[in-house]
Backbone bond lengths (Angstrom), bond angles and torsions (degrees), N, CA, C in turn:
res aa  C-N    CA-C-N  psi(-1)  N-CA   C-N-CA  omega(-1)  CA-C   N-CA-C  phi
1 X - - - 1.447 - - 1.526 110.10 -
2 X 1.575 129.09 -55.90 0.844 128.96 -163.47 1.750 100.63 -127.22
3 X 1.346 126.57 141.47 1.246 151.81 -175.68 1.069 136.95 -139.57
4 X 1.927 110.74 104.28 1.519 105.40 -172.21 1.510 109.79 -93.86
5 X 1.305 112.73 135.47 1.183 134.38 140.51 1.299 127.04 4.49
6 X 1.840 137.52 82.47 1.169 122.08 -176.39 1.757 118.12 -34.46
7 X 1.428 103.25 -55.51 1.303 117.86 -160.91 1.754 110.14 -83.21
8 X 1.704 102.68 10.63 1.923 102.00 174.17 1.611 121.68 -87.32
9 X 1.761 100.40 -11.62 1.595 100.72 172.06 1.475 117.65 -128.99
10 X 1.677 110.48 38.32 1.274 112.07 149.40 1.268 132.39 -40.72
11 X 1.133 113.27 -72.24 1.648 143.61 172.59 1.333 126.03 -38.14
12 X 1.745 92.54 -47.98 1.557 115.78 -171.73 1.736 120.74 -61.46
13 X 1.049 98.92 130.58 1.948 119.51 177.14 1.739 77.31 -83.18
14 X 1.232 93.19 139.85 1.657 138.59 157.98 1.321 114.94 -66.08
15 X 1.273 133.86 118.64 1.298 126.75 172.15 2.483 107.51 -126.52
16 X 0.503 83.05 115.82 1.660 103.03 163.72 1.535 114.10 -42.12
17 X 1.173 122.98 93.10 1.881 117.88 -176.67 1.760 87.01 -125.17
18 X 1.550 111.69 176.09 1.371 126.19 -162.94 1.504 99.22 -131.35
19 X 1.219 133.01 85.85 1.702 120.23 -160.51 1.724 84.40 -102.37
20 X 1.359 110.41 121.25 1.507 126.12 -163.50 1.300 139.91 19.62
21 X 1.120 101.71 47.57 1.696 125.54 177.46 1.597 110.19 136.63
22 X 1.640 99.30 -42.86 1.986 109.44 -137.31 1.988 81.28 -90.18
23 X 1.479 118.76 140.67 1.497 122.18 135.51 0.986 122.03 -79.95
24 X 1.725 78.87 134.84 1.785 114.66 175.05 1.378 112.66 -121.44
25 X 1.205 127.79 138.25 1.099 124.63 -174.45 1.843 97.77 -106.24
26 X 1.681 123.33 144.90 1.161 125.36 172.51 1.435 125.19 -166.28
27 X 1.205 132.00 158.36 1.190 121.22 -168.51 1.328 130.39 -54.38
28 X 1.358 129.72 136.04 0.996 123.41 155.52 1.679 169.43 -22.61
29 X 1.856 69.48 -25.54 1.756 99.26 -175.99 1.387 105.49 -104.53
30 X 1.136 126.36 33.18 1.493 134.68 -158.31 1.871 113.19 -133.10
31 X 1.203 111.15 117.81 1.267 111.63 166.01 1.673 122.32 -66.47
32 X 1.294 108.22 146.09 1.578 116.27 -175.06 1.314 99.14 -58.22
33 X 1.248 154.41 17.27 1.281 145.80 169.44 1.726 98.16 -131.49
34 X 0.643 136.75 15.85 1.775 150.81 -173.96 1.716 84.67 -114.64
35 X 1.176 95.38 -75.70 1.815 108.24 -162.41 1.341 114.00 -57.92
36 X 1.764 120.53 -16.48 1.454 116.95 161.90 1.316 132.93 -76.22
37 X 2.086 95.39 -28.47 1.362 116.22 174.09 1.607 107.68 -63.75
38 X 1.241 115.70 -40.92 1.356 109.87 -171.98 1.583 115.60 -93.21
39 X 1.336 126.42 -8.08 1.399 126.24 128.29 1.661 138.16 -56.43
40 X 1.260 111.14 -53.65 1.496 116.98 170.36 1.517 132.22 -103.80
41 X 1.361 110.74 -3.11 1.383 121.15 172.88 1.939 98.95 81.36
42 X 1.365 96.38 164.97 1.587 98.89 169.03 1.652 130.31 -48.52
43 X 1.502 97.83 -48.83 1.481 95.50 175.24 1.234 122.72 -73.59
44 X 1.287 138.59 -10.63 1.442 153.06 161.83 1.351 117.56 -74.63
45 X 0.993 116.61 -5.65 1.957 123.04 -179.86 1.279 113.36 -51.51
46 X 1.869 120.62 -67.03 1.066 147.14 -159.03 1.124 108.32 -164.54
47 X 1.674 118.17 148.87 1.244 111.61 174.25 1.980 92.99 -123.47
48 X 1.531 104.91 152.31 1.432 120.59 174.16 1.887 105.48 -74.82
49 X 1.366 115.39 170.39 1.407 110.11 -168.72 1.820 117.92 -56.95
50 X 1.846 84.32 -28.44 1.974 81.03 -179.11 1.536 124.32 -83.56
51 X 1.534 91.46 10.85 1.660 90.73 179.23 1.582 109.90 100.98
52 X 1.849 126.43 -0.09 1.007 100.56 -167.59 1.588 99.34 -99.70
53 X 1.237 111.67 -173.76 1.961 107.96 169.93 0.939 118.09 -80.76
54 X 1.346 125.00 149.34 1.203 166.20 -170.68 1.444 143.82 -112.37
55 X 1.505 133.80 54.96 1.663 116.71 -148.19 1.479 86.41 -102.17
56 X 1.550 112.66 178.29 1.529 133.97 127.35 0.736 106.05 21.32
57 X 1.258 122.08 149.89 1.843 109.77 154.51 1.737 87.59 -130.93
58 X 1.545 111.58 -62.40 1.683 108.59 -169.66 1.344 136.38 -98.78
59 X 1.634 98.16 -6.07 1.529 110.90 -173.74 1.485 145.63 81.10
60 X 1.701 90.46 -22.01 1.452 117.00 -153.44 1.544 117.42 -114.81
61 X 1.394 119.70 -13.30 0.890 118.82 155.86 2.066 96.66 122.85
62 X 1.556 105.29 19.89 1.815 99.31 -150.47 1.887 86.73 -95.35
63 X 1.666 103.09 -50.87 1.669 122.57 -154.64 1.680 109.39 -82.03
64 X 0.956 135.44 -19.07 1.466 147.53 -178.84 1.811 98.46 51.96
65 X 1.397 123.54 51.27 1.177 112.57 174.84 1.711 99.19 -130.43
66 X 1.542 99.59 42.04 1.674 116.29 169.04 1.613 106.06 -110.04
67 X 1.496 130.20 2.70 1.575 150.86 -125.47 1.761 83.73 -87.86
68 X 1.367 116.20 92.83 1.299 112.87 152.91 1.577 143.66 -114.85
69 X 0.740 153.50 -158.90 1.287 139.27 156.25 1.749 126.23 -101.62
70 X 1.379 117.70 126.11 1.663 101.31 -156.15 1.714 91.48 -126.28
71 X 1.230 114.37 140.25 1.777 109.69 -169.89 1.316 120.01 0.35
72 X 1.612 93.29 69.46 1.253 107.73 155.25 1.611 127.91 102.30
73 X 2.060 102.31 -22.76 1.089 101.46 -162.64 1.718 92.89 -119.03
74 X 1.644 112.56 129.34 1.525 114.45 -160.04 1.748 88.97 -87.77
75 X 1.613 83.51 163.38 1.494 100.72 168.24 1.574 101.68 82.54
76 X 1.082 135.26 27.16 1.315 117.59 152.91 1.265 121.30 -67.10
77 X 1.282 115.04 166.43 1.648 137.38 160.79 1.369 106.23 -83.22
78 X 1.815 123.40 90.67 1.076 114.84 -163.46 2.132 101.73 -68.16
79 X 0.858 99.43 -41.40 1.591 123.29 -178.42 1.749 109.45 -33.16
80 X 1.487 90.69 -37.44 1.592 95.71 -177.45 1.768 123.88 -102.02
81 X 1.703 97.45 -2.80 1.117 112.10 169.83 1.796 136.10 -88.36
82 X 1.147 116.06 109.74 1.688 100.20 -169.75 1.990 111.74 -63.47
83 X 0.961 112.38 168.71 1.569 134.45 174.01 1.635 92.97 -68.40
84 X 1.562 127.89 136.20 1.321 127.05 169.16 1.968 95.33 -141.79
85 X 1.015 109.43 141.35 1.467 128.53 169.46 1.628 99.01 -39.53
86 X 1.204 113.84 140.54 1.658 118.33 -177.60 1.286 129.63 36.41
87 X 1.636 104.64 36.35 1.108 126.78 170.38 2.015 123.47 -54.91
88 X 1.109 146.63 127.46 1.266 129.00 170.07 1.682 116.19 -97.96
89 X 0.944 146.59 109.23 1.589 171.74 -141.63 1.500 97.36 -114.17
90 X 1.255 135.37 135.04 1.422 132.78 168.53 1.755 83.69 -151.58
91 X 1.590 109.99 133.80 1.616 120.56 151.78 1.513 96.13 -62.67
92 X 1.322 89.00 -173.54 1.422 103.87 -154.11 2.043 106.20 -166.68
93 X 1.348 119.77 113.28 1.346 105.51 164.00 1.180 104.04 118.60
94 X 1.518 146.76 119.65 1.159 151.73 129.73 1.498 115.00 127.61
95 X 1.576 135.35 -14.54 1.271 110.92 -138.58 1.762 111.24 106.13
96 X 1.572 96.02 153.55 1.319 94.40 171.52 1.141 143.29 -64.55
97 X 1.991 120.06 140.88 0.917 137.04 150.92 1.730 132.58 -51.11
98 X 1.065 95.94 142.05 1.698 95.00 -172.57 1.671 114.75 -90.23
C-alpha cells in the first residue's frame, strides 16, 4: 500500500519512540502514523471493533482513521503529528494487536 522512498531517509537523524512498550528507533522526518506504518505495516495500524485491520486512509489530516494514542493522550491525528525523541506511541481500537 504504502512505499518509502529509498532516497527519503538519507539525511534523516534517528530518533528513539516506544510504539506500545517495545523501542524502535526511526526517522525523524516521519509522522507518528508513518513511523507505525513502517514498524507494523498497514494491517497492524489499528484494528476496527471486529478485530479486522485498519490503516490510514488519507494521510493528511481529512479521515481521522490515523486516531492513535501519543504520550498518553488518545485520539490523536497520528498523520499530523511529527516523530519526537522519547516519544510514547500506543495503537489504538478494536482488540488485540498481533
Amino acid at each position: 500500500m504504502f512505499r518509502r522512498s529509498p532516497h527519503a531517509c538519507q539525511t534523516a537523524s534517528q530518533v528513539q519512540i516506544r510504539v506500545d512498550g517495545i523501542a524502535v528507533s526511526v526517522p525523524d522526518t516521519l509522522s507518528v502514523a508513518a513511523a507505525v506504518l513502517q514498524v507494523h505495516g498497514w494491517q497492524g495500524y489499528r484494528r476496527h471493533h471486529d478485530g479486522s485491520p485498519r490503516a490510514p486512509l488519507c494521510l493528511m489530516g481529512s479521515c481521522h482513521d490515523c486516531l492513535i494514542t501519543v504520550d498518553g493522550q488518545p485520539n490523536r491525528q497520528g498523520c499530523l503529528v511529527p516523530v519526537a525523541e522519547g516519544m510514547q506511541v500506543e495503537r489504538q481500537g478494536g482488540g488485540r494487536h498481533d
